[in-house]
N, C-alpha and C positions, 0 to 999 in steps of 0.2 A: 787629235780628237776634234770634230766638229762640234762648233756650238750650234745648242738646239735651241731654233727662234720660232715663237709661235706668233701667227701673222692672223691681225682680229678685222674682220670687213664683216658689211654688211647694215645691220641695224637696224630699228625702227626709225628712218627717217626719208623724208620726200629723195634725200640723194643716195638710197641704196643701192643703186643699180653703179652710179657714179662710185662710189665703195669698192665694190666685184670690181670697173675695170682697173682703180687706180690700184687696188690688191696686188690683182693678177699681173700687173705690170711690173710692181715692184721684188712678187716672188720669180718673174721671169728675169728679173734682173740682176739677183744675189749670188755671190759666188758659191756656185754648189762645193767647192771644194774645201770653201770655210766653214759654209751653212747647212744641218739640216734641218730643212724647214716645216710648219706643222701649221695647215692652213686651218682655222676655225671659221667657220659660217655663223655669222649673227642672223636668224632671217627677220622678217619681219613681224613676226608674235614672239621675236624676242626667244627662240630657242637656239640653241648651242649645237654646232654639227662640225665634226671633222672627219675628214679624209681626202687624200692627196685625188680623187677629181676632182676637186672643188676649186682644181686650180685649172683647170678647161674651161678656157671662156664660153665655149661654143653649147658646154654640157647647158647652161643657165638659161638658153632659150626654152628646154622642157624642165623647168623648176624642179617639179612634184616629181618625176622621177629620177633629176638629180637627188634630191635626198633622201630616195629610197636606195640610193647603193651607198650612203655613206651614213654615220651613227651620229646621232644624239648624243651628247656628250655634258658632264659635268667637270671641273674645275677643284683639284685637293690638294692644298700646301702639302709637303712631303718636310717638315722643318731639320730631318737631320739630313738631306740633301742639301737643302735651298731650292729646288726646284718646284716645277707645277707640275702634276700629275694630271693626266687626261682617263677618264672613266667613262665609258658606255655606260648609257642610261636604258631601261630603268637598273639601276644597281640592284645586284644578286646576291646572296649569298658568299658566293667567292668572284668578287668585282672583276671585272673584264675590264684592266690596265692597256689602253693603246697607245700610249706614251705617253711623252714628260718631255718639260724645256723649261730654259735658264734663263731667258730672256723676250719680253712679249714686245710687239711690234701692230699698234691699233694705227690701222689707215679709214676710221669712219669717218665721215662726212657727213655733217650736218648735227642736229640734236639725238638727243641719246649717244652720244657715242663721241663726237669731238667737244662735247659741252662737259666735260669732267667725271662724267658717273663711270666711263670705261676706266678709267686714271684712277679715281679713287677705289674701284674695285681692286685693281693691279697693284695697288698700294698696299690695302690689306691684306693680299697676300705676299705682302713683302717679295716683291720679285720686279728689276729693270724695266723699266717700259720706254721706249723711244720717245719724244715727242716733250712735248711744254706739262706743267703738272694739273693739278686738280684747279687750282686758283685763276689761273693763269688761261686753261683751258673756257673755264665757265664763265670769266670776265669778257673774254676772246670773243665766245658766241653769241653774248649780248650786245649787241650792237650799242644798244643806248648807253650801256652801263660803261663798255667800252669809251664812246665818248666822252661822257662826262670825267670821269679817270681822266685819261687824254686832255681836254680842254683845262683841267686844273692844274696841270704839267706843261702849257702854255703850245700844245700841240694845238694847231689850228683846225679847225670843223667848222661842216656848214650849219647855219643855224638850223634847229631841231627842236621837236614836241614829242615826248615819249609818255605810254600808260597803256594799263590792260585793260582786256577787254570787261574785267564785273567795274569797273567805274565807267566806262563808255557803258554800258548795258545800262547802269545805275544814273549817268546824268550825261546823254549825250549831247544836248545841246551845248551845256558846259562847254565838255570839249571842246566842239567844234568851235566854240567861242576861242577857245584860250590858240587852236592851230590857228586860228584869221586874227589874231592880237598880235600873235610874238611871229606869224609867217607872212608869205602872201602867195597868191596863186601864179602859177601851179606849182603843186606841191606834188610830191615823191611822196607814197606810203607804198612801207614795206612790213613785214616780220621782223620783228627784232631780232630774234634767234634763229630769221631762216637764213639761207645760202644756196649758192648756186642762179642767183637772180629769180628764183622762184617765187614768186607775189608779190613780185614789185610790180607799180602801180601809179600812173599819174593821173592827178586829180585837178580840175579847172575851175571849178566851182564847188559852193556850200553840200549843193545836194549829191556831185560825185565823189564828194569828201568821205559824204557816209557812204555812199554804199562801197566804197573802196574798202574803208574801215570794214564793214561788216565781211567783205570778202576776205579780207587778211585775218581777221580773228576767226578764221576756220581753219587756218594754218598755225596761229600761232597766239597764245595768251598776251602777247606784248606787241604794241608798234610802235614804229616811229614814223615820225612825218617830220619832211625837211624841205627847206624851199631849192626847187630845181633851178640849176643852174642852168642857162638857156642857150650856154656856146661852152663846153665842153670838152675836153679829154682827161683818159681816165690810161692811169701808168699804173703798173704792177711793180714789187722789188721782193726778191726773198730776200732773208736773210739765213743765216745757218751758225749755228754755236749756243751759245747761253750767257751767261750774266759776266765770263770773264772774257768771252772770245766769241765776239757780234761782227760776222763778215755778211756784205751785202755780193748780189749777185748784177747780174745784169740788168736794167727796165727793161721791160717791153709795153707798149699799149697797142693793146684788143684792141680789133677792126670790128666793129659793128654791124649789123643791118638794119638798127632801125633806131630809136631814137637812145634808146636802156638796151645796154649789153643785158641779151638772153642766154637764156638754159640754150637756145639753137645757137646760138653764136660761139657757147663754150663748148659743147658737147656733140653737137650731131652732126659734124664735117666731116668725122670717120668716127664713130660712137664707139668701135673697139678702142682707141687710141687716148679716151677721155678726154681733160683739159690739154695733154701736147698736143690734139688735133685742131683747136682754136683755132681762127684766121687771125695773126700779130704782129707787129713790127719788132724786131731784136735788132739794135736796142730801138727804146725808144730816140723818135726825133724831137728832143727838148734842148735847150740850152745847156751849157756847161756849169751855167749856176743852178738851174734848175736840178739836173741832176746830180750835183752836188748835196742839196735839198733835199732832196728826197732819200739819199744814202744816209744825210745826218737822222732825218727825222726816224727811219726806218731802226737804226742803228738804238736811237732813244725809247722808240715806242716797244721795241724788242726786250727791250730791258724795266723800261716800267711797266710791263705786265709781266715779269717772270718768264718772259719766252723760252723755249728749248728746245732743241731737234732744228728742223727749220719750221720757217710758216712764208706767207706771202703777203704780204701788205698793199692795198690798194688806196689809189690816191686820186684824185678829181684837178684837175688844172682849169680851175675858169680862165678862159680863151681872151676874154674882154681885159682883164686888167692883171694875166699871168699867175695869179696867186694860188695855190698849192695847199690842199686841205685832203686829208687823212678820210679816208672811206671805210674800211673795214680789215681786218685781218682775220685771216685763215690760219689756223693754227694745228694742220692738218690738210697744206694745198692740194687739191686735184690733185692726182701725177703727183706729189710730191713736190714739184714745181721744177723737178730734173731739168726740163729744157731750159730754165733762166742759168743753170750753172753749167750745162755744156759748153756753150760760148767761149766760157771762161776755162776751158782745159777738163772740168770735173767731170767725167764719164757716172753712169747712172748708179753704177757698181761702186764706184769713187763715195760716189754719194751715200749710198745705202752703209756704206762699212764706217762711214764717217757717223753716219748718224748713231749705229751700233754701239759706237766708240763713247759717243756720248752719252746715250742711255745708262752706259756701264757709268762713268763717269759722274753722273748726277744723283747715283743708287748710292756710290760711296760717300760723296759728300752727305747724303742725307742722314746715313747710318752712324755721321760724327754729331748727330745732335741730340741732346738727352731727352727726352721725352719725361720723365719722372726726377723726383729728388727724395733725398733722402727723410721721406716725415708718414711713419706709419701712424694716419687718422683713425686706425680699428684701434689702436693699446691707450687712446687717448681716453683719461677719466672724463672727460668731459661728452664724450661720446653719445653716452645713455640723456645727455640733455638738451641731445638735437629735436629742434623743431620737428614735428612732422612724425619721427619715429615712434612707432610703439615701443612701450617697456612688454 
């Protein structure tokens, strides 16, 4: 009997287009003979659609009438199965059931959806999800928060100034005080939460400080601003396992075209193809120490955030004095990041049944841990002399 995997793209976020292709790549990629698969549409006002066109990439150029041949859809624990049940909406009288699966599989990218809210919905209904968990996932997306975690784990970073936007709205000058104190020019601002190099930004001066700032708080409640390093490269690593079994994959470092690896650089070399269409080097050309570095660091930083599934970790090599500093992690790569384990023998299928493996794998561990203990607080006489309560 085939296991039934439901595959979550889309979402409210700047990379939902980037979602649909790394999706469709990954449902072209599962063995139909293990898998049957059950594509979900997240769109962007955040409704629920399923059905198997939605894995035609070609259909998503006429949106609006892609999702007029496939249904709206709700989400029902079935608890004496374990599984998830799929419903046409608006629910009727006698529910219009389109199927059910055992196992969910979220490839979102960006906010809303690789920042934990998918995980934790997936959670509540008690049912396997691929990938790194709630904590893990929302630490991941914050860049800043990210670091800070990271630098007290003696992971190295480049120096940085992090805060949202109602204190910048509330005392901007401050601010800008405090990025020209602890940085110096030019400075990087970006979105904390965003990805994909979407609103990154360099800034040379006081007054291109702000209005950078103010472009980026259209994108995102949070920035950071970090001082740019001025000779540069920038290496990739996934890694793939969880807290007992952290395997690193090949580097590669992204070929640029301009000074900040762009959305054009990741994505529009062949835009069906998503992040494996990049221009890259495999591997990277670093040193044997260096790369050594980078496997250790990657191997650590995997593990003090909970990672799981795979993710891709990116890293900055200042050119001038060789030293290696931690950039961000995707916890949710493009693609998946299939092409860093190719290399290495791991075919995409390989990959995908691996990660399944683990999903399954991390659902059981969870389900060994007690949530409750034995102390009924309702039979307690003291009950009636809780604060707050009315008699």
């Amino acid at each position: 009997m085939k296991t039934k995997i439901a595959v979550f793209f889309g979402g409210k976020a700047t990379e939902h287009e980037v979602s649909v292709i790394s999706a469709i790549q990954a449902m072209e990629n599962m063995n139909r003979e293990k898998y049957e698969i059950f594509p979900v549409y997240i769109s962007k006002d955040e409704k629920f659609y399923f059905g198997q066109e939605l894995r035609e990439i070609e259909r998503y150029k006429k949106l609006n009438e892609l999702l007029k041949t496939v249904s709206e859809i709700t989400l029902v624990k079935n608890h004496q199965t374990g599984r998830v049940e799929i419903y046409r909406l608006p629910l009727k009288l006698m529910p219009k059931k389109l199927g059910e699966f055992e196992i969910a599989f979220p490839i979102l990218h960006g906010n809303k959806g690789e920042n934990g809210s998918i995980q934790g919905m997936l959670e509540m209904l008690k049912i396997p999800y691929v990938g790194s968990g709630v904590a893990a996932s929302a630490i991941g997306m914050d860049k800043a928060a990210a670091k800070h975690l990271l630098r007290d784990t003696g992971i190295p970073v480049i120096d940085f100034v992090a805060f949202n936007k109602y204190r910048f709205f509330q005392a901007e000058q401050e601010c800008l005080d405090e990025c020209e104190h602890k940085l110096h020019y030019p400075m990087i601002v970006k979105p904390a939460c965003g990805g994909s190099s979407i609103g990154v930004e360099i800034a040379g001066s006081r007054e291109e400080l702000a209005f950078k700032l103010n472009q980026v708080f259209l994108l995102d409640r949070k920035a950071i601003i970090e001082n740019k390093v001025q000779s540069l490269r920038e290496v990739n690593c996934s890694v793939l396992g969880d807290w007992t079994e952290a395997h690193t994959s090949v580097i590669e470092e992204p070929v640029t075209s301009s000074e900040l690896l762009s959305f054009a650089d990741k994505y529009m070399n062949d835009s069906s193809k998503g992040m494996s269409s990049a221009s890259r080097k495999i591997p990277a050309d670093i040193s044997a120490e260096q790369k050594e570095q980078v496997e250790e660091y990657s191997r650590r930083i995997f593990r003090e955030l909970g990672g799981a599934g795979v993710v891709r970790i990116d890293y900055i090599i200042d050119e001038t004095d060789g030293r290696l500093y931690f950039n961000e992690i995707n916890t949710i790569p493009g693609s998946l990041a299939f092409y860093l384990w190719k290399p290495l023998g791991r075919e995409y299928f390989a990959l995908l049944d691996e990660l399944i493996r683990l999903a399954v794998k991390e659902y059981k561990r969870q389900e060994e841990i007690h949530y409750s203990f034995d102390n009924n607080l309702f039979q307690s006489n003291s009950l009636g002399k809780m604060k707050g309560l009315k008699k």
